[in-house]
TORKOL-4160 file (C-alpha; in steps of 0.2 Angstrom, whole numbers, padded with zeros to 4 digits, m for minus):
379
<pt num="1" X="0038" Y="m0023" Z="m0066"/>
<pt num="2" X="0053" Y="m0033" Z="m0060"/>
<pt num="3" X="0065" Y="m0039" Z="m0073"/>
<pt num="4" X="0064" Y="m0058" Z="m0079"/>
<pt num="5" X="0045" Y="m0058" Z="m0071"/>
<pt num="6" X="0034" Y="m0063" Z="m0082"/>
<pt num="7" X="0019" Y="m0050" Z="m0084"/>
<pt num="8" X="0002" Y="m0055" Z="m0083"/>
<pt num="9" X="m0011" Y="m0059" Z="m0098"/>
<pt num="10" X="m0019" Y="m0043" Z="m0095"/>
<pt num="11" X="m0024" Y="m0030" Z="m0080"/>
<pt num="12" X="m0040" Y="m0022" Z="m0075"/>
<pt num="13" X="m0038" Y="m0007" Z="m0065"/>
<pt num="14" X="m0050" Y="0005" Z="m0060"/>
<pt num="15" X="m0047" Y="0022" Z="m0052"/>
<pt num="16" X="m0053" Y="0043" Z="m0050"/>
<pt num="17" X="m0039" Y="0047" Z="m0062"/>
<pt num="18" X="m0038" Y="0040" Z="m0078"/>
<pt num="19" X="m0019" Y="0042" Z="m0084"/>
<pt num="20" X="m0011" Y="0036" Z="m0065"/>
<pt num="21" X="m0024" Y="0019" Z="m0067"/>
<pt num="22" X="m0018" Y="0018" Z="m0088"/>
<pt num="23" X="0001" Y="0023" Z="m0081"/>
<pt num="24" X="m0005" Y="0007" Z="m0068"/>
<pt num="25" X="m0010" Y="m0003" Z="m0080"/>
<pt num="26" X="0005" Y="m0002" Z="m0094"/>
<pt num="27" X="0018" Y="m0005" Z="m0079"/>
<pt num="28" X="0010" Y="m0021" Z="m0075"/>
<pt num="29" X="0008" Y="m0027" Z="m0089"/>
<pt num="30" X="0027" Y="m0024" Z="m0096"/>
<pt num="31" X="0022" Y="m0013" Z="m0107"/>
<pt num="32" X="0036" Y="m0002" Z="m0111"/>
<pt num="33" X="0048" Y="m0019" Z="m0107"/>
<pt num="34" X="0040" Y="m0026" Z="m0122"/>
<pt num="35" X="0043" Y="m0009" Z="m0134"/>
<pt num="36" X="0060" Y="m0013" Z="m0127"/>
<pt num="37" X="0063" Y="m0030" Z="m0131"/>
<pt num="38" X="0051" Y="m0026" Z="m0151"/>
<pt num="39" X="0065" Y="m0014" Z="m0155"/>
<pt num="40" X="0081" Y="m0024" Z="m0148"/>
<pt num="41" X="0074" Y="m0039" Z="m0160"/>
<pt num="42" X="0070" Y="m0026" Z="m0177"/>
<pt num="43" X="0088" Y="m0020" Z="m0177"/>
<pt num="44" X="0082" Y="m0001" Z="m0178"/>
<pt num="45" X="0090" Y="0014" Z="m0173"/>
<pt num="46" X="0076" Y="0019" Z="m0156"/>
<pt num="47" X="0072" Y="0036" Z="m0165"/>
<pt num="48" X="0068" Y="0024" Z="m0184"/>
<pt num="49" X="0056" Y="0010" Z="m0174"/>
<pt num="50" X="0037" Y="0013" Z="m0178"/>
<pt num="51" X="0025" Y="0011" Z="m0168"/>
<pt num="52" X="0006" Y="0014" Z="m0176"/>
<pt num="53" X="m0012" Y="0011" Z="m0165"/>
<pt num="54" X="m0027" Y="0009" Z="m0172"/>
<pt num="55" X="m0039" Y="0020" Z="m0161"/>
<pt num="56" X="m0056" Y="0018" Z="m0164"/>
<pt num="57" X="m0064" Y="0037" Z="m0164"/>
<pt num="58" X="m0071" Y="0037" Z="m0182"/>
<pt num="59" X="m0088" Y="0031" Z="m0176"/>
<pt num="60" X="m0092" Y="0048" Z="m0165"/>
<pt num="61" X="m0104" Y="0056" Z="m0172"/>
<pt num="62" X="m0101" Y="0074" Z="m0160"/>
<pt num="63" X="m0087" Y="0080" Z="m0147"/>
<pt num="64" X="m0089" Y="0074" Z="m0131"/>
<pt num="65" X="m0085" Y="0081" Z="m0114"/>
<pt num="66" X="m0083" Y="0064" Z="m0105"/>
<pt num="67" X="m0082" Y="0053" Z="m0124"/>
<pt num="68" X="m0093" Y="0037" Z="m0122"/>
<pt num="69" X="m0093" Y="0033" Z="m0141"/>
<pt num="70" X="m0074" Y="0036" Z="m0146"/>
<pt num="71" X="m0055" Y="0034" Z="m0134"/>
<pt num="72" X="m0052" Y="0050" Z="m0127"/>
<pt num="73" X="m0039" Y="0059" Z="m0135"/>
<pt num="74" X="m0031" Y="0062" Z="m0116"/>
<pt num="75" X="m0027" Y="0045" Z="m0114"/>
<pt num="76" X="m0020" Y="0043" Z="m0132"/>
<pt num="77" X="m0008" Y="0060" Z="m0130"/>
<pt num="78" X="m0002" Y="0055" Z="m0114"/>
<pt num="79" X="0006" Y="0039" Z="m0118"/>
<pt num="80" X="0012" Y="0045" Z="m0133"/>
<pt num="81" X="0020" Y="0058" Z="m0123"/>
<pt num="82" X="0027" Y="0045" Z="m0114"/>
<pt num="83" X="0035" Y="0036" Z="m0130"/>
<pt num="84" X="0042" Y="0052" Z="m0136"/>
<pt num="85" X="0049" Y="0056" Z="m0121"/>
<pt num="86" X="0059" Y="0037" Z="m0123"/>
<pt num="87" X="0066" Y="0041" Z="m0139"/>
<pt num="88" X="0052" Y="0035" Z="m0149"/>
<pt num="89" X="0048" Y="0046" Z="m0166"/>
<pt num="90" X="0039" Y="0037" Z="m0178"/>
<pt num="91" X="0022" Y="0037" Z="m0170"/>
<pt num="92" X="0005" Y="0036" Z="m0180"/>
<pt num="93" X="m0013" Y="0032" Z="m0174"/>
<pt num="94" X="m0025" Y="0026" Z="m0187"/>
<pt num="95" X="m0043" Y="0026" Z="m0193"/>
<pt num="96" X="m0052" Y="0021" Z="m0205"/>
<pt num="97" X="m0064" Y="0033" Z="m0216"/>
<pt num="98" X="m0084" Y="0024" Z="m0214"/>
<pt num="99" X="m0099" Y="0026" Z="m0220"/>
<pt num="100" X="m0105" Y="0042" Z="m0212"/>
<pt num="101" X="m0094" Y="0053" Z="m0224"/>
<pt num="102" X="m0107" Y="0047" Z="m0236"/>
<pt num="103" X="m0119" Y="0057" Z="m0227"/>
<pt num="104" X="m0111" Y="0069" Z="m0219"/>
<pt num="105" X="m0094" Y="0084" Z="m0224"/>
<pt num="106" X="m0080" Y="0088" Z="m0213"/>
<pt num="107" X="m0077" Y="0066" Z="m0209"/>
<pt num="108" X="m0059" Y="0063" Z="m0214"/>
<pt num="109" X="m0047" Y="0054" Z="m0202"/>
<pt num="110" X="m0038" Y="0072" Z="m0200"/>
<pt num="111" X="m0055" Y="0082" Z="m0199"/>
<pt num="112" X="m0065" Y="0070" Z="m0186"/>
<pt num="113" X="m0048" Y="0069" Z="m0176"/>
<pt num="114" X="m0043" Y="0086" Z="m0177"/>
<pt num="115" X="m0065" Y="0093" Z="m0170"/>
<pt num="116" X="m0063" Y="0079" Z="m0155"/>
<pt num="117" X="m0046" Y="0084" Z="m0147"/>
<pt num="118" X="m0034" Y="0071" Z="m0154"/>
<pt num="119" X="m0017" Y="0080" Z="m0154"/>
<pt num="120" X="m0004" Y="0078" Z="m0168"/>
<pt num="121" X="0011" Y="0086" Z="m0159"/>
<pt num="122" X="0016" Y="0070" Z="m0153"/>
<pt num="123" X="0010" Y="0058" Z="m0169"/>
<pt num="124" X="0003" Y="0059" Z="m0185"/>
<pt num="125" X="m0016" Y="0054" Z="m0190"/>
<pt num="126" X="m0018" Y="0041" Z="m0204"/>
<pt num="127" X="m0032" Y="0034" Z="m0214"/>
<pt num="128" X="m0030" Y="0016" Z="m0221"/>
<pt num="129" X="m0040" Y="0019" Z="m0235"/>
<pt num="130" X="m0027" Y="0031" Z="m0241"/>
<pt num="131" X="m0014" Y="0020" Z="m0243"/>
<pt num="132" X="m0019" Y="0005" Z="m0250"/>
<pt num="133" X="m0007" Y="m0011" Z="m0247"/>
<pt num="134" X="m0012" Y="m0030" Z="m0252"/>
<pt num="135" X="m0008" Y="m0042" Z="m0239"/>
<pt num="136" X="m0009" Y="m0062" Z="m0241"/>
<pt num="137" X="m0021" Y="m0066" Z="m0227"/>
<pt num="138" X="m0021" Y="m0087" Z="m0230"/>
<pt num="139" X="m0035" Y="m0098" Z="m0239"/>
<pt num="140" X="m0050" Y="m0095" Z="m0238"/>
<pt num="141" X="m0047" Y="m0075" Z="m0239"/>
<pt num="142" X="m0032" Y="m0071" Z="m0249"/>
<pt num="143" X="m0026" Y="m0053" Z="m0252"/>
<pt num="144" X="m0033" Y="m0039" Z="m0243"/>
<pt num="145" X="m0030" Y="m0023" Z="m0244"/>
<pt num="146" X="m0024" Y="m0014" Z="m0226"/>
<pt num="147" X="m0015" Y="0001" Z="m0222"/>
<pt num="148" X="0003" Y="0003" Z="m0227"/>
<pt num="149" X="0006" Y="0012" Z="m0212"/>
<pt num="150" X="m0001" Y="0000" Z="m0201"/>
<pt num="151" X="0009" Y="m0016" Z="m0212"/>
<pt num="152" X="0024" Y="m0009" Z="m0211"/>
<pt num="153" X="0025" Y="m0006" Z="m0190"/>
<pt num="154" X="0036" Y="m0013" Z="m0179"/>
<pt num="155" X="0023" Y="m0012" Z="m0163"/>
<pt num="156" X="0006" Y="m0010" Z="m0168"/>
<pt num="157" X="m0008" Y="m0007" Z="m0154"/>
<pt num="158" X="m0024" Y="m0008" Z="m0153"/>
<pt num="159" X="m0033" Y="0008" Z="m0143"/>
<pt num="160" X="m0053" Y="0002" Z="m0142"/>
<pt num="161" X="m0065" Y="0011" Z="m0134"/>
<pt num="162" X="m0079" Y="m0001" Z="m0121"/>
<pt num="163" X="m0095" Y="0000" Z="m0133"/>
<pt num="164" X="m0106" Y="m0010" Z="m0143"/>
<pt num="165" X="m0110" Y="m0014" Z="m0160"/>
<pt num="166" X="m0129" Y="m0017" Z="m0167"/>
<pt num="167" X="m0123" Y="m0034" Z="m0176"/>
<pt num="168" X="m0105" Y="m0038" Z="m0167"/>
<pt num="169" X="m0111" Y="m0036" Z="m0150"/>
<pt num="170" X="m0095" Y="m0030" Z="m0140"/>
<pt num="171" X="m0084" Y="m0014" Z="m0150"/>
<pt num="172" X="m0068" Y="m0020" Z="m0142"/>
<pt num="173" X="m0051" Y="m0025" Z="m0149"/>
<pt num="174" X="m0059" Y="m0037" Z="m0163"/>
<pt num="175" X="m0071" Y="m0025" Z="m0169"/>
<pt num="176" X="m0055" Y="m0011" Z="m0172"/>
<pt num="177" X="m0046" Y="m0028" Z="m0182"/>
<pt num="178" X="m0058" Y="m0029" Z="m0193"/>
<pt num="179" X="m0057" Y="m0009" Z="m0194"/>
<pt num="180" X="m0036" Y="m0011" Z="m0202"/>
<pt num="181" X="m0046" Y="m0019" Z="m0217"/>
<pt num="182" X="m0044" Y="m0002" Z="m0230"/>
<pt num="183" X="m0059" Y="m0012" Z="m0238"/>
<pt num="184" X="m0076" Y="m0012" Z="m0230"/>
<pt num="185" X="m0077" Y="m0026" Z="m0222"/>
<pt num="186" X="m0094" Y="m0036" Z="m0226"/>
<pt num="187" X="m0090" Y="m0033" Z="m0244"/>
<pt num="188" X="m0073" Y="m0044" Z="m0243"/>
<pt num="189" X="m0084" Y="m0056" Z="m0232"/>
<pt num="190" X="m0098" Y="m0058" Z="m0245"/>
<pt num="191" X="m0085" Y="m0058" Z="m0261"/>
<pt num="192" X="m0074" Y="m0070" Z="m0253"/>
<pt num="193" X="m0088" Y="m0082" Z="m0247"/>
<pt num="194" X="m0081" Y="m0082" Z="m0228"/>
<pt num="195" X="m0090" Y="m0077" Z="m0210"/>
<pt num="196" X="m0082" Y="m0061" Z="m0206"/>
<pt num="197" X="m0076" Y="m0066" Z="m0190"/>
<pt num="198" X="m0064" Y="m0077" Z="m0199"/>
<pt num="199" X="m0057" Y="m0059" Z="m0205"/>
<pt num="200" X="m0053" Y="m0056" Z="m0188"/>
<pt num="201" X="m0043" Y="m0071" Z="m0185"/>
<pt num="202" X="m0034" Y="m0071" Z="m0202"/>
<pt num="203" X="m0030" Y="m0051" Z="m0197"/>
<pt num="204" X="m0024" Y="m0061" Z="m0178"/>
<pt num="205" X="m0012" Y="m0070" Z="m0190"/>
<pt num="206" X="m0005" Y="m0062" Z="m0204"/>
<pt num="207" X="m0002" Y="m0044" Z="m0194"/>
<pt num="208" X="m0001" Y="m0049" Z="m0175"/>
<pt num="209" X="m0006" Y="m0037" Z="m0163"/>
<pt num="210" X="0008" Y="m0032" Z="m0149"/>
<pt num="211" X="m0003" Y="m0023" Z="m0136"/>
<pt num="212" X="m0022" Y="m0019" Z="m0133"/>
<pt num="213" X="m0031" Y="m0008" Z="m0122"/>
<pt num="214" X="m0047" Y="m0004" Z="m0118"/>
<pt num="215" X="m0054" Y="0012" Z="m0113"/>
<pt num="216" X="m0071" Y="0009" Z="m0101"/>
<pt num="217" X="m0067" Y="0028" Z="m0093"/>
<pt num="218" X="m0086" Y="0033" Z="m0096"/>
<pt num="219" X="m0095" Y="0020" Z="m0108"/>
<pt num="220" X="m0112" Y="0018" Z="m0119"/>
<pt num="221" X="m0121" Y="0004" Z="m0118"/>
<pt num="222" X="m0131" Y="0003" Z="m0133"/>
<pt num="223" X="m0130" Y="0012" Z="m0150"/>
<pt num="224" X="m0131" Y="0031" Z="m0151"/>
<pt num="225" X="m0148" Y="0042" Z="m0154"/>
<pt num="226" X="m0164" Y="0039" Z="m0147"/>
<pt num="227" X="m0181" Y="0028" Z="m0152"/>
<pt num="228" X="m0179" Y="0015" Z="m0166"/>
<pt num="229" X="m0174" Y="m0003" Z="m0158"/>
<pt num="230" X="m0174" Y="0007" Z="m0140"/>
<pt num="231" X="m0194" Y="0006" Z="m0141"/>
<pt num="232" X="m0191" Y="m0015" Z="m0143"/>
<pt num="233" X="m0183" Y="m0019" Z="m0128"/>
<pt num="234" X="m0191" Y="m0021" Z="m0111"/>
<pt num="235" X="m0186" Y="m0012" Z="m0095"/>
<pt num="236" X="m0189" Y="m0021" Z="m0078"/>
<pt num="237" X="m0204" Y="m0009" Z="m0073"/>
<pt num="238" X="m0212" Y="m0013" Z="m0090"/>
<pt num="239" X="m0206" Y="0001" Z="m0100"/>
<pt num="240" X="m0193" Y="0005" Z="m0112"/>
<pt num="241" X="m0179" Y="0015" Z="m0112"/>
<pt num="242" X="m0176" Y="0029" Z="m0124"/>
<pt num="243" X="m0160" Y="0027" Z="m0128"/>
<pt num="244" X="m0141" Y="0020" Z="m0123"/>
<pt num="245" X="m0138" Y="0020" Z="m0105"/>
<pt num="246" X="m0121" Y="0029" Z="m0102"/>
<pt num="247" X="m0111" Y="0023" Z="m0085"/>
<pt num="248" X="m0095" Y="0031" Z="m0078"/>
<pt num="249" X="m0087" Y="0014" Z="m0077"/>
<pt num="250" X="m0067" Y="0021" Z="m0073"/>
<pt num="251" X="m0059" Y="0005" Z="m0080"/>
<pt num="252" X="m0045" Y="0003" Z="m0089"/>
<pt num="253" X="m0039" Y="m0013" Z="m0097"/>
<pt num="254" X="m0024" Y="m0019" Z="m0106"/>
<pt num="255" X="m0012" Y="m0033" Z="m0111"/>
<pt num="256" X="0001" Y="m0043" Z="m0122"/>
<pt num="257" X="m0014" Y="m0055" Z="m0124"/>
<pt num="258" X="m0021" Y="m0049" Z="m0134"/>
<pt num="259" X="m0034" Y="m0060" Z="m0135"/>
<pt num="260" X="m0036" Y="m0060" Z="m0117"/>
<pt num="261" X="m0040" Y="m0042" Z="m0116"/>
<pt num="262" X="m0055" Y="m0045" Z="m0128"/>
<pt num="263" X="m0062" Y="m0060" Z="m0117"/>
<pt num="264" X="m0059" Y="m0050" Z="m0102"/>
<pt num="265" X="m0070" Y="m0031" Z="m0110"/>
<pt num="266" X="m0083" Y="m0046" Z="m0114"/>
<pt num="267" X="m0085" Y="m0054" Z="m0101"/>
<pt num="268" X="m0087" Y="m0037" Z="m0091"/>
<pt num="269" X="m0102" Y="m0033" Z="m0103"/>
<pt num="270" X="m0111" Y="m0049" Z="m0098"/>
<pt num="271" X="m0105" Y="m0058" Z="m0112"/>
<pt num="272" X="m0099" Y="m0076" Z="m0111"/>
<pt num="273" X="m0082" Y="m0072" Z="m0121"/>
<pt num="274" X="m0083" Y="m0092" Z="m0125"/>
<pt num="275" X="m0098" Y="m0090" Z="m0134"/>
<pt num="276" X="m0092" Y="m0077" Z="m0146"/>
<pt num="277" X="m0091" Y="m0085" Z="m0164"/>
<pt num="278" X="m0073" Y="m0076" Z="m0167"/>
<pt num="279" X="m0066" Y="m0083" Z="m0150"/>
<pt num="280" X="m0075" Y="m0099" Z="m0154"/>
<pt num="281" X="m0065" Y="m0098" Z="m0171"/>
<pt num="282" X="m0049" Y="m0094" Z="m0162"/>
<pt num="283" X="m0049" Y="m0109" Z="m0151"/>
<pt num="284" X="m0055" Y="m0120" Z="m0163"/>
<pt num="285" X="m0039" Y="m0115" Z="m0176"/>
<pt num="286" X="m0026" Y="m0111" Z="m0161"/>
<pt num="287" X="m0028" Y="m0122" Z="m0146"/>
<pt num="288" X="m0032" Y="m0106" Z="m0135"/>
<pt num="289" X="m0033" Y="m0107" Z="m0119"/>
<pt num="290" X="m0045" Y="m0095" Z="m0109"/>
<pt num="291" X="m0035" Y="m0085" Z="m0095"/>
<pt num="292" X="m0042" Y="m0091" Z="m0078"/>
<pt num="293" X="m0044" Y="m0074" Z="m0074"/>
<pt num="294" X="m0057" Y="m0070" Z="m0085"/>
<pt num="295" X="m0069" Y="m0081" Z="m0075"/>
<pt num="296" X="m0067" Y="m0067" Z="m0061"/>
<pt num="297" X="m0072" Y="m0053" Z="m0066"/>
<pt num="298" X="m0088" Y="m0043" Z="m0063"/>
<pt num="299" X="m0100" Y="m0037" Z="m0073"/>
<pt num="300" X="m0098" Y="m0018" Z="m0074"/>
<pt num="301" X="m0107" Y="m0008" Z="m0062"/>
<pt num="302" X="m0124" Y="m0003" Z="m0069"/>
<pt num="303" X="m0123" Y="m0011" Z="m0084"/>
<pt num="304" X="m0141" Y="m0016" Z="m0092"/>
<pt num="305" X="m0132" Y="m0025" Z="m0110"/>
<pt num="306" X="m0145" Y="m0014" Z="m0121"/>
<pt num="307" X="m0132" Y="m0016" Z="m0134"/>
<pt num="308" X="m0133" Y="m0036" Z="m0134"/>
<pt num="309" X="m0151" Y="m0036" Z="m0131"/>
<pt num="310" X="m0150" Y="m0026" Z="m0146"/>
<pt num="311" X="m0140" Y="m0040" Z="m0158"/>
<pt num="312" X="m0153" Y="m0051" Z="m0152"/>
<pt num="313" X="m0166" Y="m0042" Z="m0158"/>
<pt num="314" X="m0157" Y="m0039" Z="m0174"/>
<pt num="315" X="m0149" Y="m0059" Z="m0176"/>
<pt num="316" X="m0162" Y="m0065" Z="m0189"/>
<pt num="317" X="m0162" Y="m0050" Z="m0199"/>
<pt num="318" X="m0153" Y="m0048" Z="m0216"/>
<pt num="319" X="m0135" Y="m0039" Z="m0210"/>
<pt num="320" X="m0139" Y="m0026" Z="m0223"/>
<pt num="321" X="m0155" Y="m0020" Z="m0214"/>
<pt num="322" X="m0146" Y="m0021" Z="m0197"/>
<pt num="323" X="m0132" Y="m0010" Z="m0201"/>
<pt num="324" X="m0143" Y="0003" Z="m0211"/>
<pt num="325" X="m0152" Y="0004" Z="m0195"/>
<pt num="326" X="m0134" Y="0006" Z="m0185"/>
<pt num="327" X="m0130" Y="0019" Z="m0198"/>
<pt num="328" X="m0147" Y="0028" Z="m0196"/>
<pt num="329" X="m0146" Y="0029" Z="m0178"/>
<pt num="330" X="m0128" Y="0038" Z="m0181"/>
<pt num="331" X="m0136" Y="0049" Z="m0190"/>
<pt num="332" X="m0147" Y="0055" Z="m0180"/>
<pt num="333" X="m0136" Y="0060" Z="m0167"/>
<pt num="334" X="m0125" Y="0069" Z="m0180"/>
<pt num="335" X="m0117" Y="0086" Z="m0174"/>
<pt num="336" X="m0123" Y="0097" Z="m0192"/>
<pt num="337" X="m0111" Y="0109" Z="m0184"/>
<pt num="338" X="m0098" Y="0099" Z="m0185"/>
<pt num="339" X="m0101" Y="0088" Z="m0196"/>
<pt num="340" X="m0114" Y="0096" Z="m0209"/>
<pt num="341" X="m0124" Y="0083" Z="m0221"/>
<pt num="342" X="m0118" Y="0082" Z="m0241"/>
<pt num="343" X="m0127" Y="0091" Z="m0254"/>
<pt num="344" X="m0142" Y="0079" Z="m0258"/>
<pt num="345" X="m0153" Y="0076" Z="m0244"/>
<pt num="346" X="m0160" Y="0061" Z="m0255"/>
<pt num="347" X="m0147" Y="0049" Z="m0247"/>
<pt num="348" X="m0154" Y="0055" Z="m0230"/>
<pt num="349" X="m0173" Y="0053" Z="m0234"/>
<pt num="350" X="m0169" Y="0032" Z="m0243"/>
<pt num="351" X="m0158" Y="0027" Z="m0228"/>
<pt num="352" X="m0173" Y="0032" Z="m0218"/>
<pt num="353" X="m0186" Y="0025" Z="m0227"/>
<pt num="354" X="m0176" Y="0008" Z="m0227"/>
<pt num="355" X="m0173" Y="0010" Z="m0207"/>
<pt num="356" X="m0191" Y="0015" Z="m0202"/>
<pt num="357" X="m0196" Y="m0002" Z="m0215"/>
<pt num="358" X="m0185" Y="m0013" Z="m0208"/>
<pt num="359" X="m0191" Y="m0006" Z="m0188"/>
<pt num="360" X="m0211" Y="m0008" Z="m0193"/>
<pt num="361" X="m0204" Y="m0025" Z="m0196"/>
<pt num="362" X="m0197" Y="m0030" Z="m0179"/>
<pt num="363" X="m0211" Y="m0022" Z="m0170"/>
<pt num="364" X="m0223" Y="m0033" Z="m0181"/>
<pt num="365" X="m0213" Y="m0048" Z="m0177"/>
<pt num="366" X="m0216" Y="m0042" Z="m0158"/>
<pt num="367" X="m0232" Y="m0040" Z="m0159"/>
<pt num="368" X="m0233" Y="m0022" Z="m0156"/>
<pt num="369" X="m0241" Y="m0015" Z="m0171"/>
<pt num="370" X="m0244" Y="0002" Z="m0160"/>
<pt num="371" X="m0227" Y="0007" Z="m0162"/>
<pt num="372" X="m0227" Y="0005" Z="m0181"/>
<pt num="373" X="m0224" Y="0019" Z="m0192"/>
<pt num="374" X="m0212" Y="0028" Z="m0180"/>
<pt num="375" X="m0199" Y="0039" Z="m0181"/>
<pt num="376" X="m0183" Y="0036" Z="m0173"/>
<pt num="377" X="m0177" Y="0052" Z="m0177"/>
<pt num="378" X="m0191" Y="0059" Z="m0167"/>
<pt num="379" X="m0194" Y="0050" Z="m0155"/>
């Protein structure tokens, strides 16, 4: 990018070969201009100047040859090849142990890294949960715990894989914010008495993020496994589909704008990024102003929106019973090579009970009493 031009809010680029459209996307976007002008205003020595991003890959439940539930680990290594080769050494990615080590051995940070082909020779793997730091996030919130790692940085990123979530609709950069939270997030939420979108903007504030990207390479639309809320939804031909359609989308987004990236990986899921509560927050309590170029942009190319057809489904439920459904469908696809279950299949057998309740509920509220009773293990 020319020197003194300003870049743009954010860049969509699509292409056959991933890392020249993400080497595309960072030059036009002043990427490495802004790591530049981060280090000149910290005062570090190039080789002390931290840069830490939180890539979200703790939700994969196996290894995948083209991943469409986590980044993939090529695009990760190669730029932060690119920041070595500038001199760059402090260089961490972060994750954030979930609920499926409950379930299931062999889910550290490190562990689930290490089986999906995320490569430590050029950073180091951390988990926020294993270093606790309190950090004043404003009234109504207070002190949250986050990552020291992630605190501490100079440049933080954020590396989020195109997906969706049963009850936040679109996985993208304000999902992985809520992730820097060491503590589980709808805990803090119901102990502090806020939404937990306001987490997300209170995050926005107190830790600002320099950089976001992303990642629509291959994408799942719709929550992993098979049966369960699939059997709900209706295809044009009258049936249902069995499980998440997964599309070969060769996208690659990314910006300063941090915000701007987010409303652009909605609004190319079919969401109306206005409409989303935390952007609703965000211009409500900053004055943000939409990039015109949101408006532009397609919808991805095959994309059905089982994943927001989904939340729908799931929007008057308690949030407990949604996200023991979420985490059920996990499950199910679980790799036990991998990632072989705990001693004690009595966590198993309740989390299913609950899940296969709460479905025979939906399908009631539907009127389709022939599906009760279903397994979406089985399925």
């Amino acid at each position: 990018m020319p020197k003194g031009t300003t870049p743009p809010p954010f860049v969509v680029a699509r292409g056959d070969d991933p890392l020249l459209v993400f080497d595309e996307v960072l030059k036009h976007t002043g990427f490495f201009e802004m790591l530049e002008e981060r280090l000149k205003e910290s005062g570090k020595r190039r080789e002390m100047f931290e840069i830490v991003a939180k890539v979200d890959f703790l939700h994969a439940t196996r290894k995948e040859d083209t991943p469409v539930s986590y980044v993939d680990p090529k695009l990760v290594t190669h730029l932060f090849n690119q920041l070595l080769d500038r001199g760059f050494r402090v260089l961490r990615v972060m994750e954030k142990t979930n609920e499926l080590a409950r379930f299931h051995r062999n889910r550290s940070v490190k562990q689930v890294g290490k089986a999906l082909g995320y490569d430590e020779s050029c950073y180091e793997l951390r988990d926020f949960q294993d270093e606790l730091y309190p950090v004043d996030f404003g009234a109504p919130i207070g002190m949250v715990p986050t990552g020291k790692t992630w605190q501490s940085a100079d440049c933080r990123l954020v590396f989020a894989k195109n997906r969706t979530h049963e009850t936040f609709g679109p996985a993208l950069v304000f999902y992985n914010l809520l992730a820097t939270l060491a503590s589980p997030t709808e805990l803090v939420a119901l102990e502090r008495g806020v939404d937990p979108h306001e987490l997300t903007l209170a995050s926005l504030r107190a830790l600002p993020v320099h950089y976001a990207i992303v990642e629509a390479v291959y994408s799942r639309d719709g929550c992993p496994g098979t049966g369960g809320p699939f059997q709900l939804l209706s295809d044009p031909d009258g049936g249902s589909p069995e499980k998440a359609a997964v599309l070969q989308t060769d996208i690659l987004v990314g910006g300063q704008d941090v915000i701007g990236v987010e409303a652009a990986g909605e609004k190319m899921q079919g969401v109306a990024p206005l409409e989303g509560e935390v952007m609703k927050l965000i211009r409500r309590n900053t004055g943000y102003t939409m990039p015109r170029e949101v408006e532009e942009l397609p919808i991805y190319q095959g994309w059905r929106a089982l994943g927001s057809q989904i939340r729908e489904l799931f929007a008057e439920s308690k949030p407990e019973e949604s996200y023991r459904c979420g985490l059920w469908q996990s499950i199910s696809d679980m790799d036990a090579r991998l990632f072989p279950p705990q001693p004690g299949g009595w966590q198993h057998v309740r989390l299913r009970e609950r899940t296969e309740a709460f479905l025979d509920k939906l399908r009631k509220q539907h009127g389709d009493d022939s599906l009760a009773t279903a397994d979406p293990a089985e399925v």
